[in-house]
N, C-alpha and C positions, 0 to 999 in steps of 0.2 A: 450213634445210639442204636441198641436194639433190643430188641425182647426175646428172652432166649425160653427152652423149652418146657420152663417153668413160669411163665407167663411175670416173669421180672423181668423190669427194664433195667441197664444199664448204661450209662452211670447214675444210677438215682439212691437216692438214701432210702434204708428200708427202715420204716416204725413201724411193726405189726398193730395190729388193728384188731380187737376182739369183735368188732361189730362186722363181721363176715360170715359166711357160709358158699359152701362149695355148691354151686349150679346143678341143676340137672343134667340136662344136656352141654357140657364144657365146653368145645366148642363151639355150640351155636352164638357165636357171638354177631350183630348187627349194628350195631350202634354203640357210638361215643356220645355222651354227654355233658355239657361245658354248663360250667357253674362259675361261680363267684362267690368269696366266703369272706368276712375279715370277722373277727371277735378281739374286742365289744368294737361292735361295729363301728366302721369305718377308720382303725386302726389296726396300723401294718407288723411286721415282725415280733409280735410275742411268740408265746408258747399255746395258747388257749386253743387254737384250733386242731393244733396235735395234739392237745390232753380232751376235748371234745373228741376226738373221734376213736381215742385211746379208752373214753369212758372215763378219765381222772378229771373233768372238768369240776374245779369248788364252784357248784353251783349259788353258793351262797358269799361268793366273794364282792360280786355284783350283782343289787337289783335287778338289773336287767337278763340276767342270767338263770333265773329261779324257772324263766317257761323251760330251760333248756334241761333240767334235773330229768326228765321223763326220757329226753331221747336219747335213741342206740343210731347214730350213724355213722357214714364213714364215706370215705372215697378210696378210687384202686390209689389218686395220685391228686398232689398239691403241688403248685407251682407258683413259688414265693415273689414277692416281688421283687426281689435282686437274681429270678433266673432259677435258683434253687427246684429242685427235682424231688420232691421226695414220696416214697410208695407205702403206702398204707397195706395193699391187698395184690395178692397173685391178680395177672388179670382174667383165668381162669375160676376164680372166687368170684361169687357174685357180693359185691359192697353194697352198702345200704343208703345210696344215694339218692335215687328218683323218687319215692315215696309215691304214691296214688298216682299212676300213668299208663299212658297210652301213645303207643307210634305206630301209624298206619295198621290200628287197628289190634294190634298186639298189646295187650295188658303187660301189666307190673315191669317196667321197661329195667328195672334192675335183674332179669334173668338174663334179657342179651346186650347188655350194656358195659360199658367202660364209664366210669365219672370221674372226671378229671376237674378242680377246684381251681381255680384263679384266686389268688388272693386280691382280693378287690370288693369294690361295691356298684352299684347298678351305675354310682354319679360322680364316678371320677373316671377317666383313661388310668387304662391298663397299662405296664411300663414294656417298650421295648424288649427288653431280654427275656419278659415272659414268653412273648408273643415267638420268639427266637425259641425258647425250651420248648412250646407248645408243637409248633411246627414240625421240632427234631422227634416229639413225642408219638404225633400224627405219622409222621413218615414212616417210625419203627412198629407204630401198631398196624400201618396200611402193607408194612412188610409180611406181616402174620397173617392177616385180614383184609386180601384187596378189595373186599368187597363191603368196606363196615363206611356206614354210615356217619356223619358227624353233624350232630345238632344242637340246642340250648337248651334247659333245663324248663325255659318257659316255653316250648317248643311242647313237651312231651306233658306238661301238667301247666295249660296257658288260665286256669281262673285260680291256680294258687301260686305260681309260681313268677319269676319276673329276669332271673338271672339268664344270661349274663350280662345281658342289661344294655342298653341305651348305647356305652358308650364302648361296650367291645366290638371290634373290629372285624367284622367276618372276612372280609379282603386282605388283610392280614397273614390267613391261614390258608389260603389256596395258593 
């Protein structure tokens, strides 16, 4: 895998993503961000979270979906639970992940960030072949970036946030 000069990874599936904007400073990149997503929670392989971050989610298809009609997010990248790759956003674009954060002091951590999704929830394990993409992920971003950071989304925003949760494996990825 790598990220070529247009801040895609290869081999990943691209779905653009409306919920992006291009950074200030493009380069300055510092930091990865590791989250966990499933919609409706705690179920695996639909579509919802690419039509969430595509902006098509039927906010009205599920109850429990009616808080989600407000938000604009997104990630660079989602990583399915069968391994699957797929790229929302240049990683050059800043994606709308972090929401209200802070890392060593540096506000709105979506200006030098990467967000990368797990499909998962804070209270299951993560499946092997994610953890396999994830790795191959890190390695082609730490190819670009040797010097970028890798942390948890409850890391950068810890009184609202919780991902990736409990049962993801930080030893895993080193």
């Amino acid at each position: 895998m790598h990220i070529d000069e247009h801040g895609l990874a290869h081999p990943a599936r691209l779905i653009a993503t409306p919920h992006q904007d291009w950074r200030i400073a493009r380069n300055d990149l510092r930091l990865v961000v590791i989250h966990n997503i499933s919609l409706p929670a705690g179920t695996f392989g639909g579509e919802d979270v690419i039509r969430l971050f595509q902006g098509r989610l039927d906010c009205h298809a599920r109850p429990d979906y009616v808080t989600l009609c407000t938000l604009r997010v997104s990630a660079h990248f989602l990583i399915r639970r069968d391994g699957e790759l797929i790229q929302f956003a240049s990683c050059y674009a800043r994606a709308w992940h972090a929401g209200v954060s802070s890392w060593h002091n540096w506000q709105r951590c979506n200006d030098f960030s990467i967000g990368i999704e797990l499909e998962g929830t804070d209270f299951q394990p993560f499946e092997a072949v994610q953890y396999t993409a994830l790795r191959a992920l890190l390695h082609a971003i730490r190819q670009r970036w040797p010097d970028i950071a890798i942390t948890g989304h409850s890391d950068i925003a810890p009184n609202r946030k919780t991902d990736p949760g409990p049962c993801f494996n930080w030893s895993a990825i080193q």
